[in-house]
N, C-alpha and C positions, 0 to 999 in steps of 0.2 A: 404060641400064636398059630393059627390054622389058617392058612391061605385057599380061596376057592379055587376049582380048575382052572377056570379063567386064565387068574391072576400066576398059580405058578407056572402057566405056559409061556404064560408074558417073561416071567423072570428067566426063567429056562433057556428063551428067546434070548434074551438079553444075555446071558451069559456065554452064550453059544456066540454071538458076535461080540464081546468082550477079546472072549480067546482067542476068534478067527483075528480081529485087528491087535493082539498082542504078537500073535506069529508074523502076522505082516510086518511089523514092529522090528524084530530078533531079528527078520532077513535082512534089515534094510540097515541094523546099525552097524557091520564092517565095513558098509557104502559112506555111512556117517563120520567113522570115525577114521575111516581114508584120507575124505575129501576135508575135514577137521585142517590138517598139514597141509602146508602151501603146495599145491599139487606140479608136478614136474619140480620140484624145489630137492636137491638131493642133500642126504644126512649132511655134508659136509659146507652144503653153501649158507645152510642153517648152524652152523658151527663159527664159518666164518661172520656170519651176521653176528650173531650172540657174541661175539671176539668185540667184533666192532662197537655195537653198543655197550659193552662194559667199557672198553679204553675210553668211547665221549662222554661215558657217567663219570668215572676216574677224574679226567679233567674239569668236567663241572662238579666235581667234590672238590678238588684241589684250588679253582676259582672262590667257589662258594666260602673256603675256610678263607680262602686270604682276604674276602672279606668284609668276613666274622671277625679277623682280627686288625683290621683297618676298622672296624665299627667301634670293637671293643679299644682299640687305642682312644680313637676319640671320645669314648666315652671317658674314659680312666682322664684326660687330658679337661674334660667341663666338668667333672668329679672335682677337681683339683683345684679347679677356678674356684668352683664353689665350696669349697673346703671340705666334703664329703670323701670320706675313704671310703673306695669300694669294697666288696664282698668280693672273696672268692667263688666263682662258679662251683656250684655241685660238681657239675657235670665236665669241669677241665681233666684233662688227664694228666698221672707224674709219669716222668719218663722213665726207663726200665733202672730199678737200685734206686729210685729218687723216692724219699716221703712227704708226702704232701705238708705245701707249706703249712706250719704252723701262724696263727694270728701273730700281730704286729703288737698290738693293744691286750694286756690280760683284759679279760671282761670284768667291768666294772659291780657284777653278780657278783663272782670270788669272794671281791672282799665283804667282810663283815655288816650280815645288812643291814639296814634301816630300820628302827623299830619308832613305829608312828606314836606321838604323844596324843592322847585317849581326847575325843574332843566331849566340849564342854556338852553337859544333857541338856535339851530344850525344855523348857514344861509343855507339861501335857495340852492339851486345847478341853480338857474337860469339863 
């Protein structure tokens, strides 16, 4: 493709201020990435904040499971009413040396399976 005079002065232009605001750009981002951090905020009060908010995640983890297991009781507890045995969660964990419970019930699969008696043919509609 061959560009007239014109048009590669136009680009030439253009590239020329591309690069001049790219360098404006490079000065300007250890100002960016300064002022990014809470500024007057010293390494360690940002240490002690991050302290802080993990111990109030901790406790709303520790709230949150107890209850996941106040939900889960009651659940296990209208399971029972209604005569449904629950499932164990995937996602429960065993404790350290423990193997995850095994079912209560073999699966009724196991045994020997069903083999369907062949049903009668229709006639045809022809």
């Amino acid at each position: 493709m061959v560009m007239d005079p014109t048009s590669a002065a136009e680009a030439r232009e253009r590239v020329a201020k591309w690069i001049e605001e790219t360098r404006q750009i490079f000065s300007l981002l250890p100002e960016l990435i300064a002022s990014d951090h809470h500024p007057g905020a010293s390494p360690q009060k940002e240490v002690d904040k991050l302290h802080k908010d993990i111990e109030e995640l901790k406790r709303e983890n520790h709230l949150l499971r107890l209850e996941k297991d106040e939900i889960a009781q009651a659940m296990g507890q209208i399971a029972a009413k209604l005569g449904i045995t629950p499932r164990r969660s995937p996602f429960e964990r065993s404790g350290p040396g423990e193997h995850p419970r095994q079912p209560e019930h073999p699966k009724a699969a196991e045994s020997p399976k069903h083999v369907e008696q062949p049903k009668a043919v229709e006639p045809s509609k022809s």
